[in-house]
N, C-alpha and C positions, 0 to 999 in steps of 0.2 A: 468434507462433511456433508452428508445427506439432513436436510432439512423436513418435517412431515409435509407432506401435499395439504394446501389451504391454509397455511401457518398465518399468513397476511390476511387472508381474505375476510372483507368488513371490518377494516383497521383504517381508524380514520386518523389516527396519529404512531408516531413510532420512532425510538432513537435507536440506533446503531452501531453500537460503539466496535472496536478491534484495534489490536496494536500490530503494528507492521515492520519486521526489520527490513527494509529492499534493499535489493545487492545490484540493484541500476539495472540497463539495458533497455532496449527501444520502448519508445513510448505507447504508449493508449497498452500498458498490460492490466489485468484487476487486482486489486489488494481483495476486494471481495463482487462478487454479482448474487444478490435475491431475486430472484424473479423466474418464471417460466420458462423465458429467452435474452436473447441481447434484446432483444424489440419490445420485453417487458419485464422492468428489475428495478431496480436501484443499486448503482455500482458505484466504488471509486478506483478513480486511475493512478497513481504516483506521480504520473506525467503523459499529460493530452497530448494528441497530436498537434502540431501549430503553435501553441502560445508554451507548449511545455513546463505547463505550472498543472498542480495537484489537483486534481476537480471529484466533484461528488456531481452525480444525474440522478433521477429520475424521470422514467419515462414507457409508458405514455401517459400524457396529462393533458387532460381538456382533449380527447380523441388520440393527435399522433405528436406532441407538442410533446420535445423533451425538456428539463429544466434542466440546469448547471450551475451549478458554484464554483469557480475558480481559486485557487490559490494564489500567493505572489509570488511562486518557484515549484520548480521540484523537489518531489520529496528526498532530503538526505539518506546517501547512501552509507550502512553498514553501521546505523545506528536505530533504535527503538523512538517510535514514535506513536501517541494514540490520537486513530483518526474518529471521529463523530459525527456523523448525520442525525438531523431530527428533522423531520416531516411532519406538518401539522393539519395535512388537507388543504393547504394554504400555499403553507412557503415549506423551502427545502435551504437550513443551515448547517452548514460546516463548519468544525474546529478542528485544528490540529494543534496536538497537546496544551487545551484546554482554553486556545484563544484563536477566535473567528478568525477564518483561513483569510478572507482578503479586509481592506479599510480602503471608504466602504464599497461595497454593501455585502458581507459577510450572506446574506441569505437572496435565494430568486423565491418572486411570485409566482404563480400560476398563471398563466396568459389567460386571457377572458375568451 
């Protein structure tokens, strides 16, 4: 899907929503990436590298500072799931299908 040029821009809040079926394989792949580049988007992964649980970024923030939200697994393979980011200029939270990805703290701040 082509997105228009400037769809974000001067958006100080935003949710995200999409449903995802993943059919597994190496980790750090995107369920979705917004943004210009890797180096500026908001993406989720089904499975990060290292801790290999679900995470939602954005980044850059506060200059080169990425934020993350973690999961407490990977995402199930070979079934429907709906992932949600919202962004408030603040914080960055996750849900998957319909209940905050980790306890706690389901959302990251923004580093100062």
């Amino acid at each position: 899907m082509t997105l228009p040029n400037g769809l974000f821009r001067d958006r100080q809040a935003m949710t995200i929503s999409t449903w995802l079926k993943w059919a597994g394989g190496p980790d750090f792949q995107w369920a979705y990436n917004l943004g210009k580049n890797a180096g500026t988007a908001t993406f989720v992964t089904p499975s990060c590298a290292g801790d290999a649980t679900t995470r939602s970024f954005i980044k850059p923030v506060n200059g080169n500072a990425e934020v993350g939200v973690p999961g407490t697994q990977k995402l199930p393979t070979g079934r429907w799931v709906n992932l949600v980011t919202t962004i408030d200029g603040k914080t960055l939270t996750y849900y998957v299908n319909g209940a905050p990805s980790a306890a706690p703290p389901p959302s990251s701040t923004w580093p100062r």
